[in-house]
DSSP file (Angstrom, degrees, kcal/mol; ACC not computed):
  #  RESIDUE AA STRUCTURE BP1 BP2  ACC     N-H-->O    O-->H-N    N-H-->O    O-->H-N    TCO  KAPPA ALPHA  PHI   PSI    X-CA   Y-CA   Z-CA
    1    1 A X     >        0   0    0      0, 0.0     4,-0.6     0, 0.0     5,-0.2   0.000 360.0 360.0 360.0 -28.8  -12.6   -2.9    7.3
    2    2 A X  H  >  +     0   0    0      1,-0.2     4,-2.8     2,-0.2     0, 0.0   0.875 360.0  57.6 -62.3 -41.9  -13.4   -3.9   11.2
    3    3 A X  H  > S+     0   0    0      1,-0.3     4,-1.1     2,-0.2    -1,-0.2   0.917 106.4  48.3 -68.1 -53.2  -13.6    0.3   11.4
    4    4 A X  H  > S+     0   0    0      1,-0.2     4,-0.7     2,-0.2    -1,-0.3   0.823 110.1  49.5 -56.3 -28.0  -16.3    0.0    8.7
    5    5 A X  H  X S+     0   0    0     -4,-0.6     4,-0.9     1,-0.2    -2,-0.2   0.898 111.2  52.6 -86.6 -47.6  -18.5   -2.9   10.4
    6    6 A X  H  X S+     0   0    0     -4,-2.8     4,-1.9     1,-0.2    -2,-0.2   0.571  94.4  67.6 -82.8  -0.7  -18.5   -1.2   13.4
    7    7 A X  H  X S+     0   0    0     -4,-1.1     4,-2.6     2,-0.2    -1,-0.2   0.983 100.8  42.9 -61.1 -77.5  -19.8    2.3   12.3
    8    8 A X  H  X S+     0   0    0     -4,-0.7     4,-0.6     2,-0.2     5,-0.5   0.809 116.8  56.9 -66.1 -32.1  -23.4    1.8   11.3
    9    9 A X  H >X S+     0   0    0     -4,-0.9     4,-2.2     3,-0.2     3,-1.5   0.991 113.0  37.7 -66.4 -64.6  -23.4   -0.5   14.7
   10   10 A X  H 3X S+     0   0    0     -4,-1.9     4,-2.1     1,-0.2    -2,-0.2   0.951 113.7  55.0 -25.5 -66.6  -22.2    2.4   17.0
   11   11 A X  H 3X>S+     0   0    0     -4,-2.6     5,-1.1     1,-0.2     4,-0.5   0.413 113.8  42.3 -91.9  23.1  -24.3    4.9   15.1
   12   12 A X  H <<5S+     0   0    0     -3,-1.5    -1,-0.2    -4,-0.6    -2,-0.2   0.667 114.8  49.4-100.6 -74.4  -27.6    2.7   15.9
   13   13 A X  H  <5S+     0   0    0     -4,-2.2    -2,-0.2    -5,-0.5    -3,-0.2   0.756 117.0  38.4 -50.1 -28.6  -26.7    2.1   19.0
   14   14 A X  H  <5S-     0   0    0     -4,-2.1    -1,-0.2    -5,-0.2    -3,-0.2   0.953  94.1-136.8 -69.8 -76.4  -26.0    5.9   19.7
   15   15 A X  T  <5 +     0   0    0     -4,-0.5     2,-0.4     1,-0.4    -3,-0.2   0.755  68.7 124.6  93.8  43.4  -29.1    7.1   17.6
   16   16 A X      < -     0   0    0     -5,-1.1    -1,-0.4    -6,-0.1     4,-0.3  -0.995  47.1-172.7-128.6 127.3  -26.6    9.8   16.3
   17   17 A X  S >> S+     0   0    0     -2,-0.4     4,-1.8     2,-0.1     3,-1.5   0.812  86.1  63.3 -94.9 -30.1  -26.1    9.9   12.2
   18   18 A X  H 3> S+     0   0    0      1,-0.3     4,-1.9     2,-0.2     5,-0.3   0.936 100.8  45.5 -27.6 -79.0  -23.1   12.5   13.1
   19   19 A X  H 3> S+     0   0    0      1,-0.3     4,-0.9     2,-0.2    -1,-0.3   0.450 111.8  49.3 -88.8  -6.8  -21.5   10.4   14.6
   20   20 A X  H <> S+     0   0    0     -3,-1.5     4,-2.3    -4,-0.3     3,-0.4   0.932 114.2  47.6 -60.1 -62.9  -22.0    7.6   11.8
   21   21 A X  H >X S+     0   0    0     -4,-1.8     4,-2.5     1,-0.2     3,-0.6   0.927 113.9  48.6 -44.0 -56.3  -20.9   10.2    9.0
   22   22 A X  H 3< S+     0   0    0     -4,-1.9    -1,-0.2     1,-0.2    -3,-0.2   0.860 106.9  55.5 -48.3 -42.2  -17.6   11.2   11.2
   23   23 A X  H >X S+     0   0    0     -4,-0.9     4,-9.9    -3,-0.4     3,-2.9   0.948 113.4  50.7 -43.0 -54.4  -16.8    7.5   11.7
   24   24 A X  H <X S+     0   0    0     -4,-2.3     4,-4.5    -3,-0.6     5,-0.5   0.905 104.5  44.5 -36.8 -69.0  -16.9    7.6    8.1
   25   25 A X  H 3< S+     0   0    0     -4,-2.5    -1,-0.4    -5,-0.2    -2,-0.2  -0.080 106.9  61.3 -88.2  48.1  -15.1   10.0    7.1
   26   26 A X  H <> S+     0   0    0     -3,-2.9     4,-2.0    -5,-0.1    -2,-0.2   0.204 107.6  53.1-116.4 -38.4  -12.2    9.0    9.6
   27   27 A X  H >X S+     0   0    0     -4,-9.9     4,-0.7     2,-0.2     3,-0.5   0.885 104.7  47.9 -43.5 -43.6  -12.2    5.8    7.7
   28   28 A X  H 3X S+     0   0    0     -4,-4.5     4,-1.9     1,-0.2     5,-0.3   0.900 111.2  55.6 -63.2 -44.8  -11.8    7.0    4.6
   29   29 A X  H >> S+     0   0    0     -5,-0.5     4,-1.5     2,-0.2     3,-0.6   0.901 106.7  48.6   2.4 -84.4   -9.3    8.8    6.1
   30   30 A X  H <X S+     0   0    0     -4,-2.0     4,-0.6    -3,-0.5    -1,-0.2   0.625 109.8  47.1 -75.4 -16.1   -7.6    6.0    7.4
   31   31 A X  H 3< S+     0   0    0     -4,-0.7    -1,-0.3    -5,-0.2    -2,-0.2   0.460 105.8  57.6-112.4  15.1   -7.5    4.1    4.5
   32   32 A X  H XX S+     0   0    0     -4,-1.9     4,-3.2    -3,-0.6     3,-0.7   0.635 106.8  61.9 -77.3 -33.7   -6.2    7.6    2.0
   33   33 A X  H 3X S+     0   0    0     -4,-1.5     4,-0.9    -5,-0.3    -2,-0.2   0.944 106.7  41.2 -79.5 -33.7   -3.1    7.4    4.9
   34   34 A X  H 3< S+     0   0    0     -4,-0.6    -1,-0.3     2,-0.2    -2,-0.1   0.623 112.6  47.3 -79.8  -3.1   -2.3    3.8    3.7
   35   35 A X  H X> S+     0   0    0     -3,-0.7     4,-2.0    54,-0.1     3,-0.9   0.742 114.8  55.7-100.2 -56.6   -2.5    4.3    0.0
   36   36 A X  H 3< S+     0   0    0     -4,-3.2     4,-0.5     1,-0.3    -2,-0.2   0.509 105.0  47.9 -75.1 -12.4   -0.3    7.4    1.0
   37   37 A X  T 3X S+     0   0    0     -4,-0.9     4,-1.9     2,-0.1    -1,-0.3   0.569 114.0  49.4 -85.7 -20.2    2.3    5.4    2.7
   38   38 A X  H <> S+     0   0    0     -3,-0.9     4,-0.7     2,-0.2    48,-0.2   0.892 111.8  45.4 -71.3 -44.1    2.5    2.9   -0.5
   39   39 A X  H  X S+     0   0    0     -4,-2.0     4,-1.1     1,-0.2     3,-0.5   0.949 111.9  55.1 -63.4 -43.6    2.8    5.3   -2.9
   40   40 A X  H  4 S+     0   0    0     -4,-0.5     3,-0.4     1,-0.2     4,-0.4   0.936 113.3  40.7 -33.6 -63.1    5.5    7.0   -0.5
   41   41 A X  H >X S+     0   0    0     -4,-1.9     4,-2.4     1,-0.2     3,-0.6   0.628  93.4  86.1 -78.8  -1.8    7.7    3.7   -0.3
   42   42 A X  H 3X S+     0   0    0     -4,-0.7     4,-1.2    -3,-0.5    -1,-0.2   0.955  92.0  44.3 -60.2 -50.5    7.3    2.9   -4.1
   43   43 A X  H 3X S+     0   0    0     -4,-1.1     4,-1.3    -3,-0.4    -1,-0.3   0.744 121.0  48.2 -71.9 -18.3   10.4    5.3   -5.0
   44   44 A X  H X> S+     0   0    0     -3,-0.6     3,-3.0    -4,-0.4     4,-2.1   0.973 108.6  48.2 -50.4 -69.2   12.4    3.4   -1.7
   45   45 A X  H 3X S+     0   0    0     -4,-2.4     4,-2.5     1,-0.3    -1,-0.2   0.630 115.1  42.7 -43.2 -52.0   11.7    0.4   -2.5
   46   46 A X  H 3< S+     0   0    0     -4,-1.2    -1,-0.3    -5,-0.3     5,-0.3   0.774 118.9  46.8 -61.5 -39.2   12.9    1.2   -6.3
   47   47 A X  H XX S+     0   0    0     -3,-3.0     4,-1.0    -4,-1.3     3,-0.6   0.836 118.4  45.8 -95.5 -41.1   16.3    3.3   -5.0
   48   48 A X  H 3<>S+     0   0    0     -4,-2.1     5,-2.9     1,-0.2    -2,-0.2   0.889 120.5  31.3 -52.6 -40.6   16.9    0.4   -2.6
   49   49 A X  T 3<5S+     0   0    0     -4,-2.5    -1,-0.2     3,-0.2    -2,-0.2   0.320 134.3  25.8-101.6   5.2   16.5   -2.6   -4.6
   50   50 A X  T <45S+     0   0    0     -3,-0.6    -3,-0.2    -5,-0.1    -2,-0.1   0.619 130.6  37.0-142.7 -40.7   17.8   -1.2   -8.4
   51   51 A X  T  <5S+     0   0    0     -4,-1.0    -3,-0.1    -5,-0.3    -2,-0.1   0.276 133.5  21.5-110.8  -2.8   20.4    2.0   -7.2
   52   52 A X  T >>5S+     0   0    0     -5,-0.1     4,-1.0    -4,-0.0     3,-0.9   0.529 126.7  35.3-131.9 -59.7   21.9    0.0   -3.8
   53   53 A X  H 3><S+     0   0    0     -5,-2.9     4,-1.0     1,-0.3    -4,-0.1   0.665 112.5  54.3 -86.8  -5.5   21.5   -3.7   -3.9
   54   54 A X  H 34 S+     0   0    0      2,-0.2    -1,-0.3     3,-0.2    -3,-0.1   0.560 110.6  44.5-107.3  -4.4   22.0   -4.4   -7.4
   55   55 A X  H <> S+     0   0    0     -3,-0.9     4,-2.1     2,-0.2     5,-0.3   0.453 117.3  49.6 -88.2 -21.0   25.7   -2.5   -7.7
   56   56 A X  H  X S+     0   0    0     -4,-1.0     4,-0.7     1,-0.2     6,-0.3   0.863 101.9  55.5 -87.5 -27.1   26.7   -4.1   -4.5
   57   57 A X  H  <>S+     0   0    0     -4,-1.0     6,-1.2    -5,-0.1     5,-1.0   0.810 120.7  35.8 -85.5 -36.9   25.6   -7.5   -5.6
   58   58 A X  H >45S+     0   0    0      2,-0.2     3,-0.9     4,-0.1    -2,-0.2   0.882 118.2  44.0 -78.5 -37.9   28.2   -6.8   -8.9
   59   59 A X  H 3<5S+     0   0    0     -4,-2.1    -3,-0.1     1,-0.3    -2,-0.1   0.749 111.2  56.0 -95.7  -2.5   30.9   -5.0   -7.6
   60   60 A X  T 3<5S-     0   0    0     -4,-0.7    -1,-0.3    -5,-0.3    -2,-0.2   0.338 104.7-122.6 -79.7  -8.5   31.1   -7.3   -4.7
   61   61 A X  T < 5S+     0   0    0     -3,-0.9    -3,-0.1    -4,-0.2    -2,-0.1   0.742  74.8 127.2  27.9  49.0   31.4  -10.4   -6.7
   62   62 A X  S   <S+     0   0    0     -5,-1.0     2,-0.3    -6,-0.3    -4,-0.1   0.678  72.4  25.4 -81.0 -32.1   28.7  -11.8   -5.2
   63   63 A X  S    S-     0   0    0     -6,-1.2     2,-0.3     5,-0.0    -2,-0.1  -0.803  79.6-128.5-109.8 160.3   26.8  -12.7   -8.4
   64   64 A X     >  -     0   0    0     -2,-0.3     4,-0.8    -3,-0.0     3,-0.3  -0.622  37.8 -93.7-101.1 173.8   28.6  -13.5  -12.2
   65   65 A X  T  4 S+     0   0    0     -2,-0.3     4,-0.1     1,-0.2    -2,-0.0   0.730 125.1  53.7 -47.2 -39.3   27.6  -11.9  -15.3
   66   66 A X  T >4 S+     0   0    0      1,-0.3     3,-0.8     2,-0.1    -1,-0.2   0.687 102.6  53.3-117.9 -33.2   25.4  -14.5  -16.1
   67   67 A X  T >> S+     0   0    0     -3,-0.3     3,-2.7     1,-0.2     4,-1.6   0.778  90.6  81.8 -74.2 -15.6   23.2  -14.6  -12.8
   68   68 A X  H 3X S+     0   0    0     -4,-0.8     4,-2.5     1,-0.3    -1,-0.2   0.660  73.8  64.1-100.4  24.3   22.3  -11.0  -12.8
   69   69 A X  H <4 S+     0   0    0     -3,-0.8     4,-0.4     2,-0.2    -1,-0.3   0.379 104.0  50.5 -98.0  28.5   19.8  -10.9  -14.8
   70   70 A X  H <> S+     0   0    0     -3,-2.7     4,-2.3     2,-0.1     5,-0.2   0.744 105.7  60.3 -94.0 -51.2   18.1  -13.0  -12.4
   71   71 A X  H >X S+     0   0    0     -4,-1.6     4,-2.9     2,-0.2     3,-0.6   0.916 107.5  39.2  15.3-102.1   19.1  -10.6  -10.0
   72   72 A X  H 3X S+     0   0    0     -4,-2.5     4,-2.0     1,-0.2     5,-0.5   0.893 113.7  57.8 -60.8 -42.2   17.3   -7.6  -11.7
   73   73 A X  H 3> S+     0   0    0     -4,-0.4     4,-2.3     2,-0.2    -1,-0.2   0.977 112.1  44.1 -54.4 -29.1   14.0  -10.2  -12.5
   74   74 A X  H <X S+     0   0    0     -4,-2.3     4,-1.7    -3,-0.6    -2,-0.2   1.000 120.9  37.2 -73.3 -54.1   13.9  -11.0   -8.4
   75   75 A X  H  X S+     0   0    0     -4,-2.9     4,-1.6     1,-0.2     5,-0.5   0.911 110.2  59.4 -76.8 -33.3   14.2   -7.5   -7.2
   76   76 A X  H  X S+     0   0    0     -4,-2.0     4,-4.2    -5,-0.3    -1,-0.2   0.986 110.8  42.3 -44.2 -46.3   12.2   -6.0  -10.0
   77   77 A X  H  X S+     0   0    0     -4,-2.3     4,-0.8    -5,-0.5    -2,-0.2   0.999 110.1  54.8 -49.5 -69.3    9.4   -8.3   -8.6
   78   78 A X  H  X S+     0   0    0     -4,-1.7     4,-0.9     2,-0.2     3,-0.3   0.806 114.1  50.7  -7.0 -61.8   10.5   -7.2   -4.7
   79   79 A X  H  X S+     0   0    0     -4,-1.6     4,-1.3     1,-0.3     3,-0.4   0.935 111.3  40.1 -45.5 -81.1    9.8   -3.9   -6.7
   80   80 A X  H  X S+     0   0    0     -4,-4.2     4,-1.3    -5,-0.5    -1,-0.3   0.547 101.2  67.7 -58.0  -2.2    6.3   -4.8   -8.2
   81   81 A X  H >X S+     0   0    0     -4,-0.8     3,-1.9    -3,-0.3     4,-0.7   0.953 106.7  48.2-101.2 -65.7    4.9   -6.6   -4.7
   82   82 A X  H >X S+     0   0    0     -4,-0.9     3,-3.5     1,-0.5     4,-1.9   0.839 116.4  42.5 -97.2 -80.3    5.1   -2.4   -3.2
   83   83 A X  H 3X S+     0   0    0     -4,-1.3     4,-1.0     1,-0.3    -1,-0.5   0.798 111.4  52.0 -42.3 -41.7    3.1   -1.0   -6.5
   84   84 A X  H << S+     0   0    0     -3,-1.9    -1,-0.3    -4,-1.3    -2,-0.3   0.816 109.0  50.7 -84.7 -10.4    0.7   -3.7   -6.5
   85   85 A X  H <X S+     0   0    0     -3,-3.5     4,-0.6    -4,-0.7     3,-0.5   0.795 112.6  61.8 -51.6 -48.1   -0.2   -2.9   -2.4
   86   86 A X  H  < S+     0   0    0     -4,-1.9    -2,-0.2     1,-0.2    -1,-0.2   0.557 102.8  32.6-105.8  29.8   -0.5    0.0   -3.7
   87   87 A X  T  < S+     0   0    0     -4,-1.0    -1,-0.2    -5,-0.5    -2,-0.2   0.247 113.5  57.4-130.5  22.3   -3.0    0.0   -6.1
   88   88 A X  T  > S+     0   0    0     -3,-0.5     4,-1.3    -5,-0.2    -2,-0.2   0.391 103.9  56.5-103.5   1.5   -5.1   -2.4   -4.5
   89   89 A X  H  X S+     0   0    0     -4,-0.6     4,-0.8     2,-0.2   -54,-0.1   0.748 110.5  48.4 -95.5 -40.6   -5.0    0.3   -1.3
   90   90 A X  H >> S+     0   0    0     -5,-0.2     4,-1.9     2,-0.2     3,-1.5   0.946 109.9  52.0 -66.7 -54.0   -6.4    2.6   -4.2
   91   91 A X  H 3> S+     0   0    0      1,-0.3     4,-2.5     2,-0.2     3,-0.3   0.962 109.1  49.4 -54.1 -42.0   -9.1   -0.1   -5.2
   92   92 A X  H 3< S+     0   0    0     -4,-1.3    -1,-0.3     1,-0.3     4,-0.3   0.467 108.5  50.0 -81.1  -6.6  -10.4   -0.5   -1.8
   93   93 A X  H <X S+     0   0    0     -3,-1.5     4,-0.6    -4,-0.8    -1,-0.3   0.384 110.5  50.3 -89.3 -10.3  -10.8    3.2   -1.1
   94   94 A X  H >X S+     0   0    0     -4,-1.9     4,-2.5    -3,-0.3     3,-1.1   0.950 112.9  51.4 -85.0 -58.8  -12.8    3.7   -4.4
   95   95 A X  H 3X S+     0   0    0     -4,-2.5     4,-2.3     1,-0.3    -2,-0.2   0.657 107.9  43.0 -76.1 -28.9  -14.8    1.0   -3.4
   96   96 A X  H 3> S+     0   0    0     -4,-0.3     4,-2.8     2,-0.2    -1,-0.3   0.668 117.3  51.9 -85.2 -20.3  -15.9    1.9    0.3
   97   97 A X  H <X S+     0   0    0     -3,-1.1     4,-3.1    -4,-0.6    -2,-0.2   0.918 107.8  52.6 -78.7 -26.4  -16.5    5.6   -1.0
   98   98 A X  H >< S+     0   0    0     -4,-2.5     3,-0.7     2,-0.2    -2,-0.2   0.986 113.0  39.1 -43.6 -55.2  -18.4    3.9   -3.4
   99   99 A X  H 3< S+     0   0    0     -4,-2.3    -3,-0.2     1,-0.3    -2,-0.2   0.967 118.4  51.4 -71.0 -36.3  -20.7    1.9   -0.7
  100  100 A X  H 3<        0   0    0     -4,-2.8    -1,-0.3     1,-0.3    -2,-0.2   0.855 360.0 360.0 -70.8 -12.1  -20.8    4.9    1.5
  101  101 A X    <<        0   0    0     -4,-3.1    -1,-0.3    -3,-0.7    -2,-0.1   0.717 360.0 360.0 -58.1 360.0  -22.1    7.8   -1.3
């Protein structure tokens, strides 16, 4: 967002609108590569926490029968924190292409 403040200040201070639009579109840029690394870790996150930690936490006898579906609620959440980063990563690039069109 700092990227965003400082654009239209640079490209006054320059007296270039290139070099505002480029600013631009390297933000937007920058903020498609972070929505594209959330969506990326969404399937880890998922294979870590539901296909690794949650067989090891049973067949380890770290947890009883009766704790794991507490278990599956925590890391399901773990789960949910990734998807909701990434669809607020989504909101906030719809919304700065909005203010720049």
């Amino acid at each position: 967002s700092v990227f965003f403040i400082a654009a239209p200040v640079l490209a006054i201070a320059l007296r270039a609108p290139v070099a505002m639009f480029a600013m631009a579109l390297i933000g937007i840029g920058l903020l498609a590569i972070r929505v594209l690394v959330h969506l990326v870790t969404l399937p880890v996150e998922y294979d870590a926490s539901f296909n690794k930690a949650l067989p090891i936490l049973r067949e380890g006898g770290y947890l009883g029968d009766e704790d794991l579906a507490g278990a599956r609620s925590v890391l399901k959440a773990a789960a949910l924190t990734y998807v909701a980063a990434a669809l607020m990563g989504l909101l906030n690039l719809a919304r700065w292409i909005r203010v720049l069109r």
